[in-house]
C-alpha positions in Angstrom: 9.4 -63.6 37.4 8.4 -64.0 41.0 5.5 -62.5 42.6 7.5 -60.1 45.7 9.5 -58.6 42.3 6.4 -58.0 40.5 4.7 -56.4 43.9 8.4 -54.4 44.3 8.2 -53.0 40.7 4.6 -51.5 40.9 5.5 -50.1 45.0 8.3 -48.5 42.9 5.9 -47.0 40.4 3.5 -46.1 42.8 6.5 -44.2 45.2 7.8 -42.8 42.2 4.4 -41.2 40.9 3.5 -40.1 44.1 6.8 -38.4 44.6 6.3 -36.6 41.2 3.3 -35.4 42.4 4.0 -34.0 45.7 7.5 -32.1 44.3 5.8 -29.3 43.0 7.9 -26.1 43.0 11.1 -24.4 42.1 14.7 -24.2 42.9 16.4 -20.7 41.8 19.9 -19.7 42.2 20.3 -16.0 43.7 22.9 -13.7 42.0 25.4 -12.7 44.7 26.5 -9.0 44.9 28.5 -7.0 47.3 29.9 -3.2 47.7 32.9 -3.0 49.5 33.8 0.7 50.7 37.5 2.1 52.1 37.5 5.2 53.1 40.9 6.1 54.9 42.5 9.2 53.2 40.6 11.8 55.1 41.5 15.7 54.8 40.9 15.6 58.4 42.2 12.7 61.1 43.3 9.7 58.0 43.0 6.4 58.6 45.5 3.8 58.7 43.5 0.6 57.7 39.9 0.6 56.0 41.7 0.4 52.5 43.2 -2.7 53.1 40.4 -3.8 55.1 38.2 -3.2 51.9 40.6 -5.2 49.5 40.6 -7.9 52.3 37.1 -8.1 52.4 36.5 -7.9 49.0 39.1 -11.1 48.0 37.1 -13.3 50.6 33.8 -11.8 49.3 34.9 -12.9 45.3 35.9 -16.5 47.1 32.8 -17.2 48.3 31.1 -16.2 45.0 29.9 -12.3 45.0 30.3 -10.0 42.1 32.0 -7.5 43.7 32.3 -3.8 43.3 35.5 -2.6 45.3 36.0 1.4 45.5 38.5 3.4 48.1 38.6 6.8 49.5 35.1 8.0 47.6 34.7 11.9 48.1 30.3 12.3 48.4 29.6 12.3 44.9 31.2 9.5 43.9 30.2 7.6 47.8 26.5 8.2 46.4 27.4 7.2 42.7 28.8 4.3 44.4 25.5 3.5 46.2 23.0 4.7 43.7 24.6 2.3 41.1 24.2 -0.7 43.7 20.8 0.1 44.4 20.1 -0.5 40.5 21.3 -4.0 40.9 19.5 -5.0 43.8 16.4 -7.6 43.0 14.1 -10.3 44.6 17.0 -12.9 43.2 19.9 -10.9 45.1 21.8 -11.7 48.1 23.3 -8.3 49.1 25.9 -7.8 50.9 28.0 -4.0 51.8 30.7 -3.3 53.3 32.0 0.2 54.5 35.1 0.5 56.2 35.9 4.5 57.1 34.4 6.9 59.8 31.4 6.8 60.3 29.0 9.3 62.7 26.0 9.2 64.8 23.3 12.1 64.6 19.9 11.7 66.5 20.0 8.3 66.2 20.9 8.5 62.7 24.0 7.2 61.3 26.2 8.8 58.5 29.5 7.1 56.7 31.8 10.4 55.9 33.1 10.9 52.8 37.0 11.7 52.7 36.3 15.2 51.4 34.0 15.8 54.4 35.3 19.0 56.4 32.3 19.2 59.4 32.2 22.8 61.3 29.4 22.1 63.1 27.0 19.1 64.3 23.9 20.6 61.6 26.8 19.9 59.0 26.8 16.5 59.5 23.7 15.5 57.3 25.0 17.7 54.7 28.5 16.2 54.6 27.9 12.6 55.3 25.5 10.3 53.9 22.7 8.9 55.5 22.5 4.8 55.8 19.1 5.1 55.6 19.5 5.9 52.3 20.8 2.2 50.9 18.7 0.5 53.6 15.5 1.8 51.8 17.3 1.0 48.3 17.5 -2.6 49.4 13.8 -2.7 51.9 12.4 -1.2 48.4 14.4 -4.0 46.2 12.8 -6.8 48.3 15.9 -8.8 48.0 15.9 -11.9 50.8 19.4 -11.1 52.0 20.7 -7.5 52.5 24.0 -7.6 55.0 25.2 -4.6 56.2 28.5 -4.5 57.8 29.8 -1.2 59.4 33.4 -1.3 59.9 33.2 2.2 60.9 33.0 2.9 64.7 36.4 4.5 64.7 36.9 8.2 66.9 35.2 11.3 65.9 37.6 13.2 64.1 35.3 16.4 63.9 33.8 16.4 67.4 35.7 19.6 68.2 34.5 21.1 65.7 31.2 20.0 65.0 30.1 19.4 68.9 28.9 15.8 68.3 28.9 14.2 71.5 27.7 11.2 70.6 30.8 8.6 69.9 30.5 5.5 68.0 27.3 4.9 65.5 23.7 4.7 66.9 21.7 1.4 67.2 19.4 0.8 64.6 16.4 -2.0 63.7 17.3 -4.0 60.7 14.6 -4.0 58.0 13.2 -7.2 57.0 15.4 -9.2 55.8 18.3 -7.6 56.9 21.7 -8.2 59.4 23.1 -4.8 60.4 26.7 -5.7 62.1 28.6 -3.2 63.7 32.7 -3.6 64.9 31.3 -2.5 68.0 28.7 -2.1 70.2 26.5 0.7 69.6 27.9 4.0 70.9 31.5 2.8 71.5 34.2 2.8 69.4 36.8 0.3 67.6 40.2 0.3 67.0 41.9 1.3 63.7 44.5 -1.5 64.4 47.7 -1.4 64.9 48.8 -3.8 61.7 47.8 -3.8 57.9 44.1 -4.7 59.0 41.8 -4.0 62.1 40.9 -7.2 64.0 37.1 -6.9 63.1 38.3 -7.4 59.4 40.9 -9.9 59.5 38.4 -11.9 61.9 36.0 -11.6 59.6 38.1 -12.5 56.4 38.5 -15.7 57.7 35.3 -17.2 59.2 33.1 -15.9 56.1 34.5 -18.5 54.4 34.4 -21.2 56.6 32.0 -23.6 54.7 28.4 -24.0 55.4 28.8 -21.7 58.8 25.6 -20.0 59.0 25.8 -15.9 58.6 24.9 -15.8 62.3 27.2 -18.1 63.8 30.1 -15.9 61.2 29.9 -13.1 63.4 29.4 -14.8 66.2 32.7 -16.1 65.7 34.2 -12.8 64.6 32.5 -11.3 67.8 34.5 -13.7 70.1 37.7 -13.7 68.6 37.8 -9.8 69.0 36.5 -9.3 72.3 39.8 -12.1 73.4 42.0 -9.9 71.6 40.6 -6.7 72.7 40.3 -7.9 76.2 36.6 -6.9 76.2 37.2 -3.5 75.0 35.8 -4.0 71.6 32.3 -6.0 71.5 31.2 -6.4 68.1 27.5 -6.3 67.6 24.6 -7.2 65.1 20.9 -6.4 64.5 19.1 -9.1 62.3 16.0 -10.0 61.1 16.8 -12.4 58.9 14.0 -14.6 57.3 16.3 -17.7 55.6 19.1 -19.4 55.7 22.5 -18.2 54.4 26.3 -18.9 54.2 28.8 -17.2 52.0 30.4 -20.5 51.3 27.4 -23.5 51.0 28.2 -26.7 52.1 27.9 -28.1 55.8 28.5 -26.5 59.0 31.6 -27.3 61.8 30.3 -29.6 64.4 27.8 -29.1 67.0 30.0 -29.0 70.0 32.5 -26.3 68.1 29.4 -24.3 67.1 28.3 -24.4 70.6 31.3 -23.4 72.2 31.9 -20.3 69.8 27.9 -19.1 71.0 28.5 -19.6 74.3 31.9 -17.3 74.6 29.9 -14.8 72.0 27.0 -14.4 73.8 28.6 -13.7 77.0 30.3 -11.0 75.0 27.0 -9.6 73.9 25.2 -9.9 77.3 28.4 -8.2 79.0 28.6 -5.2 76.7 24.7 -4.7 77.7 24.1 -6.0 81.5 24.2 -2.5 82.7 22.2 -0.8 80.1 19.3 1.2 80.4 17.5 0.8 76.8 15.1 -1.6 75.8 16.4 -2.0 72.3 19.7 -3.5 73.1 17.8 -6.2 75.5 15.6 -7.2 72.2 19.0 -7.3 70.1 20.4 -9.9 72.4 16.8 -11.9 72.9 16.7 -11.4 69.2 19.9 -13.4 68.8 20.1 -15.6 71.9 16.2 -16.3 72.5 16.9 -19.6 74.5 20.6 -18.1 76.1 21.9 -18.2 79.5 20.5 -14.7 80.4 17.2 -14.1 78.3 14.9 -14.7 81.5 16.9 -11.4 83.1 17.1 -9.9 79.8 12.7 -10.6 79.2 12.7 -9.3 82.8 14.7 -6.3 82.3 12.8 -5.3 79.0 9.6 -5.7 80.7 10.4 -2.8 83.0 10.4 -0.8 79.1 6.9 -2.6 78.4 3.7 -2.1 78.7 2.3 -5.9 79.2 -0.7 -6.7 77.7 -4.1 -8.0 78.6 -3.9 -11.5 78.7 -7.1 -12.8 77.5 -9.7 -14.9 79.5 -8.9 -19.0 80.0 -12.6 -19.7 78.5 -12.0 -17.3 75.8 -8.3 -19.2 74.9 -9.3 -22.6 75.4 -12.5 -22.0 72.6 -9.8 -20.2 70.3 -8.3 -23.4 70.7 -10.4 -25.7 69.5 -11.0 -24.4 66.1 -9.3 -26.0 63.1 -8.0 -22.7 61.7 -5.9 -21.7 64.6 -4.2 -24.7 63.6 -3.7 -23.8 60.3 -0.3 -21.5 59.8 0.0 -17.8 58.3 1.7 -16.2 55.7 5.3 -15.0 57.4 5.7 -17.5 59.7 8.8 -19.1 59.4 11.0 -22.5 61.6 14.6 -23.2 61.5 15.7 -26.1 62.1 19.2 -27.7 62.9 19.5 -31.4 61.2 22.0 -33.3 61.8 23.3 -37.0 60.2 25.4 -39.8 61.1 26.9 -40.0 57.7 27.8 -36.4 57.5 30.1 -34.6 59.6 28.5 -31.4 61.1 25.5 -29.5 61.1 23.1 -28.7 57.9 20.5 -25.5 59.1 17.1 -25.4 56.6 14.2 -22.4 57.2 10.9 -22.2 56.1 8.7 -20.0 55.5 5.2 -19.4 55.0 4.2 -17.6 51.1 0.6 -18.6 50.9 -2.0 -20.8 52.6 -4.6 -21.8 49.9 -7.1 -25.1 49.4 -4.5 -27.3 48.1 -1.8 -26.7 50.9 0.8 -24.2 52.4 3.2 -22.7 50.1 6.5 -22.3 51.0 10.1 -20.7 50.8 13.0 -23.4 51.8 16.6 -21.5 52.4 19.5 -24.1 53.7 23.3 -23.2 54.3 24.3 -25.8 51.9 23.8 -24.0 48.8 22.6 -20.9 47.3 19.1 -21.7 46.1 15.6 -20.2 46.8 13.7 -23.4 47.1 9.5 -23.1 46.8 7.0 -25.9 47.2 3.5 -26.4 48.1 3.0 -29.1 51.0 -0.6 -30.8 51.1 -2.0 -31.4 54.6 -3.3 -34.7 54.1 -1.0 -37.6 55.0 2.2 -38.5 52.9 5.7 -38.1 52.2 6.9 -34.1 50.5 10.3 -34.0 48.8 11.5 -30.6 47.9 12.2 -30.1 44.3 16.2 -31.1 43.1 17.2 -31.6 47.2 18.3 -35.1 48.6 21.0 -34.3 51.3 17.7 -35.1 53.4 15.2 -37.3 53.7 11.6 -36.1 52.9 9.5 -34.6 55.3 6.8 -36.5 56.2 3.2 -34.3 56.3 4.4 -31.3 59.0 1.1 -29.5 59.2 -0.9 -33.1 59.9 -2.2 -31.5 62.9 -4.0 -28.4 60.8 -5.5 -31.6 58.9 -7.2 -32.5 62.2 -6.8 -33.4 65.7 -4.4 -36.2 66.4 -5.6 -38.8 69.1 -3.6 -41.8 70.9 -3.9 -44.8 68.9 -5.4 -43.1 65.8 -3.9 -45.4 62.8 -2.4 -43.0 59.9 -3.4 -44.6 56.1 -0.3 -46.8 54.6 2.8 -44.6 53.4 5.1 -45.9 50.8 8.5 -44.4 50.8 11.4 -45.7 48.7 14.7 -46.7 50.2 17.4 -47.1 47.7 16.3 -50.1 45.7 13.4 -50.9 47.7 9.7 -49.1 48.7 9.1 -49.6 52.4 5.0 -49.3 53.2 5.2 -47.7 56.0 2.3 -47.7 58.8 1.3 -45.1 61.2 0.4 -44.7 64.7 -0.5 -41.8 67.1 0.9 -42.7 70.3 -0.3 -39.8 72.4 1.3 -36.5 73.8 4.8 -36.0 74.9 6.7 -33.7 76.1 10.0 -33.2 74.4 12.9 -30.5 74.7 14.8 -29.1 71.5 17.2 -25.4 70.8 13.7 -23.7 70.4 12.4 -24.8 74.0 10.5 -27.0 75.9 6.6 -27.9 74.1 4.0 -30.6 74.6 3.8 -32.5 71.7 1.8 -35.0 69.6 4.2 -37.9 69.4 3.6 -40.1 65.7 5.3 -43.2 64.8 5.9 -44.8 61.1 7.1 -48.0 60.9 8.3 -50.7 58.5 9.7 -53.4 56.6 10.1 -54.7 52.8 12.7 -57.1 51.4 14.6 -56.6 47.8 17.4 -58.7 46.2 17.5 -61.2 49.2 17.5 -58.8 51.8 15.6 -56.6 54.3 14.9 -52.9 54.8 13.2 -51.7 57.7 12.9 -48.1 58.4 11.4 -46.1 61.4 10.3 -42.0 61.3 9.2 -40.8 65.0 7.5 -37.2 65.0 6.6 -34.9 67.0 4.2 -32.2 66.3 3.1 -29.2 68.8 0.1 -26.9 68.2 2.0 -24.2 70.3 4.6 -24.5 66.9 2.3 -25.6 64.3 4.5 -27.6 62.6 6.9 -30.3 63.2 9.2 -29.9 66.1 11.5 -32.7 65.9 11.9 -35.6 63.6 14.1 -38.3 63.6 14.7 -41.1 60.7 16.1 -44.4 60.8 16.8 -47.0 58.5 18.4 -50.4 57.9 19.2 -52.2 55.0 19.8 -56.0 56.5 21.8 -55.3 59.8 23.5 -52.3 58.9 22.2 -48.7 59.3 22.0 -46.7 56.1 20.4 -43.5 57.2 20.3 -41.8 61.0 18.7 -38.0 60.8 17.5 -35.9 63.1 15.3 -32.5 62.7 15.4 -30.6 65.9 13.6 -27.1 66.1 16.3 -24.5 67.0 13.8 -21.1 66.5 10.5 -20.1 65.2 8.3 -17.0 64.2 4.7 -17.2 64.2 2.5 -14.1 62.9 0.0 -12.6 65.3 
């Protein structure tokens, strides 16, 4: 046996071990449920639509793999049997999702989905009558589950407000809780047609892009958002309130292409920014930033909201540049959390991963990984010092290659990093390291300074070559890798072509 097979067989031992090691974690598989609500046959004003709307819904729901519960025209005892029984189901290994199609009311900022036995004399009848939403949002803030989505197909006319003296139309604006996506079929305070066929557009939009494979939750109503303001001519704006901490799509797999998915935000978001432009509320500013935080109008929308602000001391430039230069401010906290867009050569469309800070302890940062290309709650623990991390039972990417080396220390131009094996299909590259200064590079989540690292290198197997390059760049304003790009050849043809771009982040105060 020759010497380079004997060298290739203890690289691959040595990869292999050293891959073992660094996988530590779990992958879990969430249990999908939903509650899907029609309300339509009300003893005052019925409704032509939310029924079917609800058996639509539900059918795509069961599609994409929810349990689902489906229950039409619910008087208030059985709406709060309904929701009571939901609650009970609700767990850190849920993905949540309800869906109420009926009238629905605003009250001091407080919105209330009508039973169909409801008969409202006056506006102090409304809490009595309806039921409060707050009431399921604190089941599922309570249940801790990592997706709760909330859809309100319920911004239809006030059938009571002559009676009741309401004067508020449409549902109120409300923050999601934490780990939540409130949509609406409208905008806050207007209202949304019943529709004029078996199902109101918002619906039948929404029926269909849900189950567009691996189309992040996001983008899904993005899509529904544009396809109804076309329709509606701009008269119906859907709208959405998120604060979502993962990744999600009701059917894994991999995203449309980068230039569709672009093309759907941009005719969205001008949507969004043109149901707002005249508004006079800070809250609907930080809905659109919260959604569009790089978009064509967030410097006028972070102008606008500043008029609502109170700014804040901005501290001393001594006092910031000795904060600075500790090691700890380069160390992440719990709850902070990057999304990142990657895309591959070999795979047509977009793949979207998040993670998210659980713990920062002596052996490394432990964290949650979320993707849209499956359903599973992926946690790891990722040592600072230098080396390849794989996340446990995930190849559709390559592994990450040490994203908090800055917290390890301060990178400097021309600082060598030690010899990294990584293995390449039948082969274990050694890959060598070099710092080669700051750079300044542009991705989704904006423009950052950046410490710019390079891996290189070369092995041969069976007769042939495999070189393989990694380029990344990490920025102390993110604390974590902004952009990453992979490529590698076996002989002269290229096997792998990735690319990690940062597209948003979150960092604790």
């Amino acid at each position: 046996m020759s010497r380079w097979i004997v060298a290739l067989l203890a690289l691959l031992l040595l990869g292999g071990a050293q891959a073992a090691e660094r996988t530590r974690g779990t992958a879990v598989t969430e249990e999908r449920i939903a509650l899907v609500i029609g309300n339509a046959a009300y003893r005052t004003d019925p409704l032509d639509n939310p029924v079917n709307d609800a058996r639509l819904i539900a059918t795509s729901l069961k599609q994409s793999g929810f349990a689902v519960a489906l229950h039409e025209n619910l008087d208030r005892r059985a709406l709060i049997e309904a929701l009571r029984d939901f609650g009970t189901r609700l767990g850190e290994n849920t993905i949540a999702v309800l869906y109420y199609a009926g009238h629905g009311l605003q009250l001091r900022d407080r919105n209330y989905l009508i039973p169909v036995d409801a008969e409202i004399r006056s506006e102090d009848e409304i809490p009595i009558a309806g039921l409060d939403l707050g009431f399921i949002l604190g089941r599922m803030s309570a249940a801790r589950s990592r997706i709760n989505i909330v859809i309100l197909d319920a911004c239809r006319n006030n059938p009571f407000a002559g009676k009741s003296g309401a004067k508020a139309q449409g549902l109120a604006q409300m923050d999601a809780p934490i780990g939540t996506l409130l949509a609406y079929a409208t905008a806050p305070g207007k209202l949304a047609a019943d529709g004029s066929g078996a199902n109101s557009l918002y619906a039948a939009h929404l029926a269909r892009h849900l189950l567009t494979p691996g189309l992040p939750v996001e983008h899904v109503f993005k899509r529904v958002r544009e396809g109804v303001v076309r329709e509606t001519r701009e008269q119906q704006v859907p709208w959405e309130s998120s604060s979502l901490q993962g990744e999600f799509a009701f059917v894994p797999g991999v995203a449309a292409t980068r230039e569709a998915a672009a093309e759907v935000d941009a005719a969205g978001e001008l949507a969004f920014w043109n149901s707002i432009q005249a508004s006079t509320r800070a809250d609907e500013y930080r809905a659109y930033l919260r959604q569009y935080p790089n978009g064509r109008f967030a410097a006028l929308a972070q102008t606008r909201l500043a008029a609502f602000t109170v700014p804040t001391p901005t501290p001393p430039p001594a006092a910031t540049a000795q904060a600075g230069a500790t090691r700890s401010d380069a160390l992440p906290r719990v709850g902070d959390t990057w999304r990142y867009r990657v895309q591959d050569q070999f795979r047509i469309g977009d793949l979207f991963l998040t993670a998210k800070v659980d713990a920062v302890t002596a052996e490394g940062i432990a964290e949650s990984w979320t993707t849209t290309s499956d359903a599973k709650l992926r946690t790891t623990l990722v040592s600072l010092e230098p080396g390849f991390h794989a996340l446990p039972g995930w190849t559709l990417t390559p592994p990450e290659f040490s994203p908090y080396l800055l917290a390890a220390g301060g990178l400097k131009a021309g600082q060598a990093i030690p010899e990294q094996p990584r293995r390449v299909e039948q082969a274990v590259v050694p890959l060598r390291g070099r710092v080669e200064g700051e750079e300044e590079v542009v991705v989704a989540a904006g423009r950052f300074k950046a410490v710019k690292l390079v891996l290189r290198g070369r092995s041969t197997a069976r007769g042939g070559s495999v070189s393989s390059e990694h380029v990344i760049w990490y920025s102390p304003q993110v604390k974590r890798t902004v952009k990453y790009t992979v490529a590698t050849h076996v002989g002269n043809a290229l096997r792998e072509s990735t690319s990690f771009e940062l597209v948003e982040f979150r960092l604790n105060p």
